[in-house]
Backbone of each chain as ProteinMPNN parsed JSONL, in Angstrom:
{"seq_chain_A": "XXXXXXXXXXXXXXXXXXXXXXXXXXXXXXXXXXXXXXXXXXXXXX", "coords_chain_A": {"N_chain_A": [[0.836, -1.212, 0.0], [0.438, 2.384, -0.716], [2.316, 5.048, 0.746], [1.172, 6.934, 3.328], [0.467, 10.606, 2.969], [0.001, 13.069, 5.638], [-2.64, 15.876, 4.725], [-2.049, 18.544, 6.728], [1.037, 18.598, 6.81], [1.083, 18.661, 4.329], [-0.019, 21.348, 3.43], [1.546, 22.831, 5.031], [3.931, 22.88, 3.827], [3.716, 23.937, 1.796], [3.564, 26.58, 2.252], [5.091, 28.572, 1.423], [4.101, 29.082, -1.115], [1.419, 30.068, -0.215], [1.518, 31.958, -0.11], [1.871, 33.782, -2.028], [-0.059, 35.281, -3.34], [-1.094, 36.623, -5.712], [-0.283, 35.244, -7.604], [-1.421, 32.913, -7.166], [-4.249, 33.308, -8.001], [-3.415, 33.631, -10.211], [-3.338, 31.003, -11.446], [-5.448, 29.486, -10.331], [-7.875, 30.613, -11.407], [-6.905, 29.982, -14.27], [-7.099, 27.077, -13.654], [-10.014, 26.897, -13.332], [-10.588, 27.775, -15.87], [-9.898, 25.452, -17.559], [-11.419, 23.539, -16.456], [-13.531, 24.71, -17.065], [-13.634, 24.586, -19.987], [-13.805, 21.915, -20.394], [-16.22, 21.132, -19.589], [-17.446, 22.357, -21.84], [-16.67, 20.26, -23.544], [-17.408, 18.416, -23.507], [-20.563, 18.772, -22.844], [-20.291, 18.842, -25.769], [-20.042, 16.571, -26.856], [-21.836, 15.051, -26.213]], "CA_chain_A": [[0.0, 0.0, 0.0], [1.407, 3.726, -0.963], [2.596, 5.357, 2.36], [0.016, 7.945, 3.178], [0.814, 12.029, 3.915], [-0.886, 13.899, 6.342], [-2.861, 16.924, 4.029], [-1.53, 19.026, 7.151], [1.617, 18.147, 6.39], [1.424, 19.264, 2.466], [-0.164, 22.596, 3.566], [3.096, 23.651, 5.748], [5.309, 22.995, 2.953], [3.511, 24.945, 0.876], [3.124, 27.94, 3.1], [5.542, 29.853, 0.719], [2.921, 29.368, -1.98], [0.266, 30.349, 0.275], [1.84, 33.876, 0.328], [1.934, 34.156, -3.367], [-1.13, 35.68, -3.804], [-1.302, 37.279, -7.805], [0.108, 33.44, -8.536], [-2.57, 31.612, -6.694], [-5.578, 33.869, -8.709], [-3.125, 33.097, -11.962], [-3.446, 29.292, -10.967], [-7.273, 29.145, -10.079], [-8.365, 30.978, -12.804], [-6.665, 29.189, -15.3], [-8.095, 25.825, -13.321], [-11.173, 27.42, -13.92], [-10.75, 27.799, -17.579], [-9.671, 24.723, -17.944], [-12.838, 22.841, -16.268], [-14.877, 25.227, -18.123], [-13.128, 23.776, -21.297], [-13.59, 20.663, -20.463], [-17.152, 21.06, -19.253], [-17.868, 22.283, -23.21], [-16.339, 19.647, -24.826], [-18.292, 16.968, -23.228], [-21.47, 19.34, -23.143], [-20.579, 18.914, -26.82], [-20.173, 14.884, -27.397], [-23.529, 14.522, -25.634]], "C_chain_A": [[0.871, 1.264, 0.0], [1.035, 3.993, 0.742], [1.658, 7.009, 2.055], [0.589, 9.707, 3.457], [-0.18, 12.693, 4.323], [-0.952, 15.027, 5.477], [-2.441, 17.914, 5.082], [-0.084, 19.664, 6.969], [2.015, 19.07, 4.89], [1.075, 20.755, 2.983], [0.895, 23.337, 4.108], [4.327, 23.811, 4.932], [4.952, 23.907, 1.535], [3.153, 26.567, 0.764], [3.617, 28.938, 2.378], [4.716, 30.177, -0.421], [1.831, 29.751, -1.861], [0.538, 31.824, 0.478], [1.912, 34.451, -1.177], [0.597, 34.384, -3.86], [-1.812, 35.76, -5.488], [-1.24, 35.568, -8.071], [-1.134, 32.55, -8.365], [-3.733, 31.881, -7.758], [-5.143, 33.337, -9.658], [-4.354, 31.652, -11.896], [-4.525, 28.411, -11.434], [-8.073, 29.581, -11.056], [-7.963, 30.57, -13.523], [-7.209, 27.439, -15.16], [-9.156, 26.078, -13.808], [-12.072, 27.412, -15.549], [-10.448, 26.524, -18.076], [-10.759, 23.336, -17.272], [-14.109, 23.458, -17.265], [-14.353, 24.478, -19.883], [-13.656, 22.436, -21.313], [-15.328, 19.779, -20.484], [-18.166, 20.893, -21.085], [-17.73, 21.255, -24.019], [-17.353, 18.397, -24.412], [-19.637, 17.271, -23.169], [-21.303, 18.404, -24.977], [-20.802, 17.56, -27.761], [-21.688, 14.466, -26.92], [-24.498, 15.022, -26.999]], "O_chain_A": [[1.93, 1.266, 0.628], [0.2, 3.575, 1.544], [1.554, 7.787, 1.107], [1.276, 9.78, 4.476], [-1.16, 12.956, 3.626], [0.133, 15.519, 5.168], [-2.259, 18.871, 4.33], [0.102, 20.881, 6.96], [2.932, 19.837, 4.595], [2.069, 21.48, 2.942], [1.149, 24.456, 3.663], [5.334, 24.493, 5.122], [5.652, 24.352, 0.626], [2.756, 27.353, -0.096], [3.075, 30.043, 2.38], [4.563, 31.349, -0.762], [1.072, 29.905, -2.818], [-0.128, 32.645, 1.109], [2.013, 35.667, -1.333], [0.152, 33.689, -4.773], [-2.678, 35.14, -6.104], [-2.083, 34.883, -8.651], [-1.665, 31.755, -9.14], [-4.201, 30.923, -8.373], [-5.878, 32.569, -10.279], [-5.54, 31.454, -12.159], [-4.689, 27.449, -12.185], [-8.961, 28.865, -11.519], [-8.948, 30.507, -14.258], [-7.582, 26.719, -16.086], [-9.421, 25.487, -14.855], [-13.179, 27.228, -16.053], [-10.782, 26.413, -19.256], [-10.691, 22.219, -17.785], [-15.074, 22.987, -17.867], [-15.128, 23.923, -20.661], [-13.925, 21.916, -22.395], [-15.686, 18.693, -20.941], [-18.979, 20.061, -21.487], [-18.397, 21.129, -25.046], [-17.903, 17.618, -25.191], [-20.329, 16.277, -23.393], [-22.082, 17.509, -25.307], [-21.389, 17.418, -28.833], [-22.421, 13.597, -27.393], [-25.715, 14.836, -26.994]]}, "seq_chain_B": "XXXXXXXXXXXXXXXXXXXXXXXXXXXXXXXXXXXXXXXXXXXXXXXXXXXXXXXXXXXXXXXXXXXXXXXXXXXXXXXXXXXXXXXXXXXXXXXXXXXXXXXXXXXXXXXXXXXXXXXXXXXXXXXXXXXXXXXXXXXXXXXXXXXX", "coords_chain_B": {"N_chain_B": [[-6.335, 20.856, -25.198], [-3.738, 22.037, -22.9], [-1.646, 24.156, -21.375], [1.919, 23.212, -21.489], [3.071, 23.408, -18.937], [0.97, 23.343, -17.297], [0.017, 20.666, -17.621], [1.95, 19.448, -16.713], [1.881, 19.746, -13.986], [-0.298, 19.112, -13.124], [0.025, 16.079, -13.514], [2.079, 15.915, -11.531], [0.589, 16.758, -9.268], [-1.822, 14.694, -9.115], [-0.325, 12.265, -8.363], [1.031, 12.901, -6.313], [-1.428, 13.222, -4.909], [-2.341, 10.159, -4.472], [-0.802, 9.555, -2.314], [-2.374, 10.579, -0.486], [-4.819, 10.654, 2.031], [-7.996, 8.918, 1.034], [-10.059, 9.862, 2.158], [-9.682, 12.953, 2.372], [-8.657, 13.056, -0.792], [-11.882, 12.951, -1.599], [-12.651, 15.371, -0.687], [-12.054, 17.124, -2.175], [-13.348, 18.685, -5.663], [-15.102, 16.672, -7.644], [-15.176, 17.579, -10.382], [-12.728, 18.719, -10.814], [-10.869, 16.705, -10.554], [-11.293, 15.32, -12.513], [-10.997, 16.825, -14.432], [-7.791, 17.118, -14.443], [-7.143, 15.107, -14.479], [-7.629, 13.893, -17.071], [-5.856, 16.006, -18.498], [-3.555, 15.617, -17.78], [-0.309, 15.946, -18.413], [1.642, 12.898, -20.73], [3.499, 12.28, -20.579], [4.972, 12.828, -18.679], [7.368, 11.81, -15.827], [6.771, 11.262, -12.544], [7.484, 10.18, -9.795], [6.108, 10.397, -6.586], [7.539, 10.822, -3.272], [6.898, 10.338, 0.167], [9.014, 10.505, 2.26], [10.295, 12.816, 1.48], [10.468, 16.622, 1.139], [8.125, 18.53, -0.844], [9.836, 20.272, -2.346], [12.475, 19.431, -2.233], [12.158, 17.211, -3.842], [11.667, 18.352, -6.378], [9.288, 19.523, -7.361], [7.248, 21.07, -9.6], [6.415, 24.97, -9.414], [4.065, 25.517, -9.933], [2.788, 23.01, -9.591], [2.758, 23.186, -7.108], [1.458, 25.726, -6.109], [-0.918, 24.773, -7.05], [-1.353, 22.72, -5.176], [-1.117, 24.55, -2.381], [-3.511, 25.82, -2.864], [-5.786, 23.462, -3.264], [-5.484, 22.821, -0.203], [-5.875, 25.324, 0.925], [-8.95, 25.781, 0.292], [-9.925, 22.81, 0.893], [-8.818, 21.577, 3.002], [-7.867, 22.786, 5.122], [-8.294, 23.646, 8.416], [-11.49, 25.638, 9.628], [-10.713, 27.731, 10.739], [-7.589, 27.968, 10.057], [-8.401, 28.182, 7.763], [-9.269, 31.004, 7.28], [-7.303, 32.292, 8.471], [-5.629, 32.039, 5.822], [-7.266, 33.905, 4.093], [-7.69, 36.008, 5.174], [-4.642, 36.572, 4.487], [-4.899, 37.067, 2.244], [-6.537, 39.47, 1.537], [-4.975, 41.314, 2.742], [-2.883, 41.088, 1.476], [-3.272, 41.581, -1.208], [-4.757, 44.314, -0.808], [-2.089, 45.549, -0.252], [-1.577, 44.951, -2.611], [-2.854, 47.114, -4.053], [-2.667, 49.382, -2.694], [0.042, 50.373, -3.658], [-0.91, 49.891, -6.642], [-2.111, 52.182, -6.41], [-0.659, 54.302, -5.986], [0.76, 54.292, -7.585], [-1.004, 55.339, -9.966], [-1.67, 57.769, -8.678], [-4.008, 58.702, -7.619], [-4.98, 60.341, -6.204], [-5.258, 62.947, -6.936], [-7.397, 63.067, -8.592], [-9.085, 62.429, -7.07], [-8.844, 64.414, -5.541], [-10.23, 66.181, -7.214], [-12.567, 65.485, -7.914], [-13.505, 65.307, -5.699], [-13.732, 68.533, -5.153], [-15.807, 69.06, -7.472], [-17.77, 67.815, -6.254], [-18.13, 69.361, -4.268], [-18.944, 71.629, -5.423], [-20.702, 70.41, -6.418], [-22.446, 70.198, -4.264], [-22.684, 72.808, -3.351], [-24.353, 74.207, -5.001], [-26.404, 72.749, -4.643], [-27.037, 73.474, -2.3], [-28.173, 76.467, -2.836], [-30.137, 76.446, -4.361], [-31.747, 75.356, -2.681], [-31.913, 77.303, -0.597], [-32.936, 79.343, -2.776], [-35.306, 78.208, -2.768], [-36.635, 78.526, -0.636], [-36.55, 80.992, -0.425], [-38.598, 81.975, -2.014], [-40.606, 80.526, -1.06], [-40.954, 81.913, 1.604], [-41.034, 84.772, 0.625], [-44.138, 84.23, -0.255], [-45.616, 83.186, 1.976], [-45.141, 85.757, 3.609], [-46.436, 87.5, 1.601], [-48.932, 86.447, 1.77], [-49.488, 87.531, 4.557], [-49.846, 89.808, 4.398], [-51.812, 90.544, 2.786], [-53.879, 89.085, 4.573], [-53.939, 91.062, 6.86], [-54.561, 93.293, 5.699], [-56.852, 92.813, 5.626]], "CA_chain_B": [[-4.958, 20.708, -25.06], [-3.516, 22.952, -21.808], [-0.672, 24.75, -21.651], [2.705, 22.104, -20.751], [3.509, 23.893, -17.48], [-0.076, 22.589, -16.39], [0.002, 19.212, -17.582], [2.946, 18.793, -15.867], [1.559, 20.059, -12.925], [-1.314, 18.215, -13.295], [0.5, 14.806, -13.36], [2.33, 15.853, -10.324], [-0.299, 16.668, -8.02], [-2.379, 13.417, -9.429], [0.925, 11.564, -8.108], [0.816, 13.718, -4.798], [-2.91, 13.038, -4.002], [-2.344, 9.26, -4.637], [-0.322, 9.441, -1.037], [-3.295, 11.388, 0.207], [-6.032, 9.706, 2.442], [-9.351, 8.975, 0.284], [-11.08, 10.856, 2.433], [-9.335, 14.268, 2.035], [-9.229, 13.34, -1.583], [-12.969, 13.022, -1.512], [-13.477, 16.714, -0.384], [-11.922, 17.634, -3.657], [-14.632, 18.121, -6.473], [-14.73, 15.547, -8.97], [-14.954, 17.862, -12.107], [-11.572, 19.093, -10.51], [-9.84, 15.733, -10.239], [-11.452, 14.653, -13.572], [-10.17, 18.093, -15.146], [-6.493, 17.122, -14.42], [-6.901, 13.543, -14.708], [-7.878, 14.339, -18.517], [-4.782, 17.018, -19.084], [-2.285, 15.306, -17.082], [0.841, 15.25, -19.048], [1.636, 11.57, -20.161], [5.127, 12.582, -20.71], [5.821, 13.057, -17.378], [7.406, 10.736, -14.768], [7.157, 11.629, -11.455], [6.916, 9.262, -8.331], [6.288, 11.33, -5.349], [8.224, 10.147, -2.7], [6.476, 10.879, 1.06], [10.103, 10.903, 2.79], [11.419, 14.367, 0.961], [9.563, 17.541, 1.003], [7.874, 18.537, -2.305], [10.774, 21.111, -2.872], [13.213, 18.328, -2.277], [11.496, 16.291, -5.056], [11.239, 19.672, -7.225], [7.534, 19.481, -7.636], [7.172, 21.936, -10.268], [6.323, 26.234, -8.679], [2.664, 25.386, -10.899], [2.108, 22.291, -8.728], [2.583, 23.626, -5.232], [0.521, 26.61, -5.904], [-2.42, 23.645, -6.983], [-1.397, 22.292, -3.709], [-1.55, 25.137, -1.533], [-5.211, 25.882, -3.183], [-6.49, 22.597, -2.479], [-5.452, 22.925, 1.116], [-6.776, 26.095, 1.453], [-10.202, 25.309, -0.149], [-10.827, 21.716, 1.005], [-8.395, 20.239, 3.667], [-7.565, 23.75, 6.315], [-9.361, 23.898, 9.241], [-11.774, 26.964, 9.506], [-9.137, 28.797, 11.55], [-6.55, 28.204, 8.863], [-8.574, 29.119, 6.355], [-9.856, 32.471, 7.745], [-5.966, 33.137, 8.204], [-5.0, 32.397, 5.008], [-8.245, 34.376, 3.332], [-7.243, 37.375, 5.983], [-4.135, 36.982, 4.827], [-4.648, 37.072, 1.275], [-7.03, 40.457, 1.866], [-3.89, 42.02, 3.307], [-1.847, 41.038, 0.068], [-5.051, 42.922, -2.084], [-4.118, 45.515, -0.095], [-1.338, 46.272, -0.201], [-0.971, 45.32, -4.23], [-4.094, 48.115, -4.43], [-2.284, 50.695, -2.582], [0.832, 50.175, -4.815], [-1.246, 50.75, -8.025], [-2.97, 53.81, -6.009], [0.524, 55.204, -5.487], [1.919, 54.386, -8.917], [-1.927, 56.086, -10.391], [-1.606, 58.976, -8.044], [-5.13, 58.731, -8.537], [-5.178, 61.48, -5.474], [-5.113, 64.348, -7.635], [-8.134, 63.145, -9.416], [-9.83, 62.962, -5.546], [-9.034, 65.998, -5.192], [-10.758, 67.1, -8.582], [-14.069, 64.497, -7.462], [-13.7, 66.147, -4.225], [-14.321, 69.721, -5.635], [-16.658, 68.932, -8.282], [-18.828, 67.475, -5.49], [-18.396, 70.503, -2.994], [-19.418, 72.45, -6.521], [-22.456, 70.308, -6.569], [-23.183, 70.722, -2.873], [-22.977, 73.974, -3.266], [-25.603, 74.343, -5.944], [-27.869, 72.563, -4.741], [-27.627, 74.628, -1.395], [-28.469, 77.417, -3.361], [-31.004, 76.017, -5.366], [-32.737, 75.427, -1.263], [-31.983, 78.917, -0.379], [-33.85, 79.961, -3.433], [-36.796, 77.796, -2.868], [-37.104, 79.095, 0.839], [-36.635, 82.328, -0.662], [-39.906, 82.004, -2.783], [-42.348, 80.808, 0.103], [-41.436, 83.497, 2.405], [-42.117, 85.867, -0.202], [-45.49, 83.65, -0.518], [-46.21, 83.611, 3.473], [-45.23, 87.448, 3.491], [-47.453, 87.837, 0.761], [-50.523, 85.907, 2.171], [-49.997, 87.909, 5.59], [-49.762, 91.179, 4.35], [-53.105, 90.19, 2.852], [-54.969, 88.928, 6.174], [-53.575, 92.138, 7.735], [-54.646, 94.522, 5.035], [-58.43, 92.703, 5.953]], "C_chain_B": [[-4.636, 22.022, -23.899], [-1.944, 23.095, -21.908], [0.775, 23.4, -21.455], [2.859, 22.273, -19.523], [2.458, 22.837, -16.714], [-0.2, 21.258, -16.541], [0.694, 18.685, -17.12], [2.639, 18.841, -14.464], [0.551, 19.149, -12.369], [-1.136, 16.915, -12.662], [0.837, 14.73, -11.864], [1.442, 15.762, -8.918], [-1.292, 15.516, -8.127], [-1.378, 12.584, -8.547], [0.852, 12.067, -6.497], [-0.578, 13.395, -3.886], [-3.231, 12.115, -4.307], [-1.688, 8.46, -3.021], [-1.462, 10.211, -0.298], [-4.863, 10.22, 0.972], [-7.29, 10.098, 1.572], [-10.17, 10.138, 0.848], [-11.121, 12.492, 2.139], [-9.307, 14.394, 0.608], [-10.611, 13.257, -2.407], [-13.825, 14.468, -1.437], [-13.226, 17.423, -1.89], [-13.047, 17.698, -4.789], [-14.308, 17.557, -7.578], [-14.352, 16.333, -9.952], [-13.358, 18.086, -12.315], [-10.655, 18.036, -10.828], [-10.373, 15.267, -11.682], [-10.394, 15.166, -14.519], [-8.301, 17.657, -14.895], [-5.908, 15.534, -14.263], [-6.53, 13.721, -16.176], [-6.514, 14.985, -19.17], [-3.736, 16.919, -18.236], [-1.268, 15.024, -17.946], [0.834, 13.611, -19.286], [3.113, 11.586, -20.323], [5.893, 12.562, -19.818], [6.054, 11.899, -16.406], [8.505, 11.333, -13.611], [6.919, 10.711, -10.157], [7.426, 10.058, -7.165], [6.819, 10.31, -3.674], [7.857, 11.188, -1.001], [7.594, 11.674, 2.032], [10.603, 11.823, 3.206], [10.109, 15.318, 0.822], [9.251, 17.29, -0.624], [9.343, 19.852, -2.995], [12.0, 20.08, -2.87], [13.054, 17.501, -3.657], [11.707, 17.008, -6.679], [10.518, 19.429, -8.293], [7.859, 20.613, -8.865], [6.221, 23.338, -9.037], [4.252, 25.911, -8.938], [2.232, 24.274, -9.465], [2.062, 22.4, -7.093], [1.819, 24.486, -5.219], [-0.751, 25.979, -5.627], [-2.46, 23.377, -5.611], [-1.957, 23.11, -2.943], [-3.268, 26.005, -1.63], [-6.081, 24.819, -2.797], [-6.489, 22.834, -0.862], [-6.212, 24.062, 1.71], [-8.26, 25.982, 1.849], [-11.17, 24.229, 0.373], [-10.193, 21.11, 1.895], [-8.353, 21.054, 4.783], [-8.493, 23.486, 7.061], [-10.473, 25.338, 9.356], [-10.639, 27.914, 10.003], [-7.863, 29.156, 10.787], [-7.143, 28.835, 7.765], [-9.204, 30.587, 6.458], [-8.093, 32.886, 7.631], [-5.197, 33.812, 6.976], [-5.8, 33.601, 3.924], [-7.892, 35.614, 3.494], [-5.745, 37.804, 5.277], [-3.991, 37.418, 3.214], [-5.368, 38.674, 0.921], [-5.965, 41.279, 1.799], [-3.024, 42.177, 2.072], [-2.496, 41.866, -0.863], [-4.817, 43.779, -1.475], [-3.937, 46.443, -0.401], [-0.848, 46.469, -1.809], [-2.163, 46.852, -4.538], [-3.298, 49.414, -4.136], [-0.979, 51.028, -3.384], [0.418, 50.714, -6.087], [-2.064, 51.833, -7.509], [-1.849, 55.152, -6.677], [1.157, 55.643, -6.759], [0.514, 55.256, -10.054], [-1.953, 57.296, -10.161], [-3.228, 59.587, -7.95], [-5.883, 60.312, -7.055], [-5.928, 63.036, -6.067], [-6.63, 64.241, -8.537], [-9.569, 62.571, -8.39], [-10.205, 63.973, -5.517], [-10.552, 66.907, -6.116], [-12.549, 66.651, -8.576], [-14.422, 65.372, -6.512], [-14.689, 68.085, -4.509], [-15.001, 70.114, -6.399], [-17.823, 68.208, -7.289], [-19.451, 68.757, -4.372], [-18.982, 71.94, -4.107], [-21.19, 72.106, -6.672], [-23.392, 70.719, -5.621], [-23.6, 71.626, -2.629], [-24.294, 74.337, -3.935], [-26.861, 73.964, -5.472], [-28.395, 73.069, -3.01], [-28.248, 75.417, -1.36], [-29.388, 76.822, -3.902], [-32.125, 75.783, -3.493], [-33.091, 76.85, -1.319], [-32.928, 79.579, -1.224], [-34.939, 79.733, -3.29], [-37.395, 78.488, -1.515], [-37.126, 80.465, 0.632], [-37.997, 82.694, -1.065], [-41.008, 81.504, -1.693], [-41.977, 81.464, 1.106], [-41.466, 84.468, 1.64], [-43.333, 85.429, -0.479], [-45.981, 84.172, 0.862], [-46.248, 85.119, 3.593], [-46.292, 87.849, 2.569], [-48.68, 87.299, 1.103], [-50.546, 87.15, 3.828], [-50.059, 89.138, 5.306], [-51.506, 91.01, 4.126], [-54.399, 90.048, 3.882], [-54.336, 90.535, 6.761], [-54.122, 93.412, 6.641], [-56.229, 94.045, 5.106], [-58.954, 92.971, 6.824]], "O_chain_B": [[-5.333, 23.025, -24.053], [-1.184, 22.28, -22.431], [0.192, 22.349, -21.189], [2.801, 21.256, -18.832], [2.73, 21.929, -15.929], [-0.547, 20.613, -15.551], [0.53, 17.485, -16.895], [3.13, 17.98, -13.733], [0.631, 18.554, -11.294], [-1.749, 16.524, -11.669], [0.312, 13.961, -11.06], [1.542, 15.041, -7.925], [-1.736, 15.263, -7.007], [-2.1, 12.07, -7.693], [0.552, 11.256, -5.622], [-0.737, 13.342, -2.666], [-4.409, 12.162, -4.66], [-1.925, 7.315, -2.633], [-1.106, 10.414, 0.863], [-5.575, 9.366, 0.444], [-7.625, 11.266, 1.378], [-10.751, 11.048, 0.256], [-12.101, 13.159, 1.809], [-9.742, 15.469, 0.194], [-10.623, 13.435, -3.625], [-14.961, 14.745, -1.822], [-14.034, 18.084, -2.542], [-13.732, 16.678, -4.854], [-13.405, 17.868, -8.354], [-13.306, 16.05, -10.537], [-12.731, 17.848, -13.348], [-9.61, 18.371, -11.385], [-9.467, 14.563, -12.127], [-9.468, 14.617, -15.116], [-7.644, 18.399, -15.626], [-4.809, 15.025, -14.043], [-5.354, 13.713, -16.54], [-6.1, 14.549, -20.245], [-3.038, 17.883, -17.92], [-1.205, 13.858, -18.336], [0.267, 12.898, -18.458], [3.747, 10.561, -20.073], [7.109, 12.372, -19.843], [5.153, 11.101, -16.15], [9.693, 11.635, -13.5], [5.801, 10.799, -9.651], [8.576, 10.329, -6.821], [6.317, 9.26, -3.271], [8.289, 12.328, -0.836], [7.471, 12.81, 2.491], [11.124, 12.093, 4.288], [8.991, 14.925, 0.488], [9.712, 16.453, -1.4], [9.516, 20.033, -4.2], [12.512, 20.09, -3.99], [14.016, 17.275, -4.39], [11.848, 16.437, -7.76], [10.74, 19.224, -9.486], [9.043, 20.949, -8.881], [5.549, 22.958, -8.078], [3.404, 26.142, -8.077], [1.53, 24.644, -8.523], [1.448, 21.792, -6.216], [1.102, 24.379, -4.224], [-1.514, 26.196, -4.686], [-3.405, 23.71, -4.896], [-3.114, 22.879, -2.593], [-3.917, 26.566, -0.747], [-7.055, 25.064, -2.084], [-7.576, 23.032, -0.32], [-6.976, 23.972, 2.671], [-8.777, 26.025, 2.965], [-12.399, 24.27, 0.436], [-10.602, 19.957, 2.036], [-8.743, 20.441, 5.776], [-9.561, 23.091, 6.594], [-9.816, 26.312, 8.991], [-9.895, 28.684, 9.397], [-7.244, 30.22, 10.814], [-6.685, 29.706, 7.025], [-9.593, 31.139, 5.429], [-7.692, 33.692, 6.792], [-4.617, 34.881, 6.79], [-5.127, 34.158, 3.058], [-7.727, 36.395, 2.557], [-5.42, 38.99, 5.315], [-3.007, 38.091, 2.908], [-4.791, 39.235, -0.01], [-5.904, 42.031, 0.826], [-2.534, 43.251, 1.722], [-1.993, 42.945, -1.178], [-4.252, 44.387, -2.384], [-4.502, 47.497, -0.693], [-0.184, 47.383, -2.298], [-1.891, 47.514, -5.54], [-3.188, 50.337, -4.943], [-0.993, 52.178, -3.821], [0.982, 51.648, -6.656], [-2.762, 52.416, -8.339], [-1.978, 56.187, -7.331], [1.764, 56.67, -7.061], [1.01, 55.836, -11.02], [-2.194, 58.09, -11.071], [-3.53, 60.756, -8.189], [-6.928, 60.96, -7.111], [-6.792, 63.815, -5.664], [-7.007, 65.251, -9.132], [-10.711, 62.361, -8.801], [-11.318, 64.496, -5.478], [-11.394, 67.75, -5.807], [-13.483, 67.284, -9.067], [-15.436, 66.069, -6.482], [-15.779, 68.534, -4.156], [-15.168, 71.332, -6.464], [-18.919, 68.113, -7.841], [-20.56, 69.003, -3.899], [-19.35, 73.023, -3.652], [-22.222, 72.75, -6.861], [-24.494, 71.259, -5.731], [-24.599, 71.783, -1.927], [-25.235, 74.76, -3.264], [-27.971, 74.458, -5.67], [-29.539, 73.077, -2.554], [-28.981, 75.63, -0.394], [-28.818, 75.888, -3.338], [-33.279, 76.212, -3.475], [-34.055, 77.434, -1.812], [-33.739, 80.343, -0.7], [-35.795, 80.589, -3.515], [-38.545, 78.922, -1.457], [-37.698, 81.173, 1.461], [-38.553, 83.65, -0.524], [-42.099, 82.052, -1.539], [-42.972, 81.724, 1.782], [-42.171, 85.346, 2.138], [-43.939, 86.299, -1.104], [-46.579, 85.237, 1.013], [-47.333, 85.694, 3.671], [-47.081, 88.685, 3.008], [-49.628, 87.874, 0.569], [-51.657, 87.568, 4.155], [-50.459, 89.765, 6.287], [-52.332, 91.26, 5.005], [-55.467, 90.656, 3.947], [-55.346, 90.807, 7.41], [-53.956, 94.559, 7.057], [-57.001, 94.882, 4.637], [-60.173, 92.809, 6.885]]}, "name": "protein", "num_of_chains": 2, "seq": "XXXXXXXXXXXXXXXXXXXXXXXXXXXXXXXXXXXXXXXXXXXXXXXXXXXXXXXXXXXXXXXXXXXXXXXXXXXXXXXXXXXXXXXXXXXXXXXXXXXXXXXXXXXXXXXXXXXXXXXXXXXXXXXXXXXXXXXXXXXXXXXXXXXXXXXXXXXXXXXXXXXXXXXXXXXXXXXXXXXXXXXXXXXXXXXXXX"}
């Protein structure tokens, strides 16, 4: 079985990314766009 | 097709939230985990290794940001995530007063400012006049009763 990590754990090591504000909005908004993409294309096979 | 940065990113944090208990990746929303299932690099080979930090590993800058968004979003406790929300407020801020400073947008306060104390004025005056016109009415009705 894979060895498990506490999501605690991941959040502390990513604390310097949690200060990168402008980056995070990049990030999420481009997640964003890229569910909405994804949302169309399969909207569109249906 | 998504940019490479993200498909690489993609892969990684797929690989990252494979060491993650079901349950925490449960809070995640599917379209999310579908969305980067779908546009996960296949180019990439990464085996995340629990041991070594993710900077140790060198996660890609793209996939720690993902990270520290999930965590925010779906794994923090309220308390953490009020901090980090507070603290991201504070960052809005201070980038706001930055482009205030570098706008100077003061000077065009100022110019709001005195185009309002222009309007205020007016329409002071525009009272004054109306109160002007019914006491020349009342004066004019009492002269009336008094001249009966």
């Amino acid at each position: 079985m894979d060895e498990i990590i506490d999501v605690q754990e991941l959040g502390k090591q990513t604390l310097p990314e949690q200060n990168k504000v402008s980056q995070k909005q990049i990030v999420e908004s481009t997640m964003k766009q890229h569910i909405a993409q994804l949302n169309l294309e399969q909207e569109a096979q249906r | 097709m998504v940019p490479k940065e993200y498909g690489i990113a993609y892969k990684e944090v797929l690989e990252i939230l494979k060491h993650v208990s079901k349950e925490d990746v449960s809070k995640i929303p599917n379209n999310m985990l579908e969305m980067m299932k779908i546009n996960a690099s296949e180019e990439t080979n990464f085996s995340y290794d629990v041991t070594k930090t993710l900077t140790e590993q060198n996660v890609s800058e793209t996939a720690r940001v993902i990270i520290s968004i999930l965590f925010r979003d779906y794994w923090a406790t309220s308390e953490q995530r009020e901090k980090i929300i507070n603290k991201e407020k504070c960052a809005a801020q201070v980038q706001n007063d930055a482009s205030r400073e570098q706008y100077n947008p003061d000077n065009i306060f100022e110019k709001q400012d005195s185009q309002s104390n222009d309007c205020t004025q007016q329409t002071v005056a525009m009272v004054e006049y109306k109160e002007s016109i019914i006491k020349r009415f009342i004066a004019a009705l009492r002269r009336l009763f008094v001249k009966k």
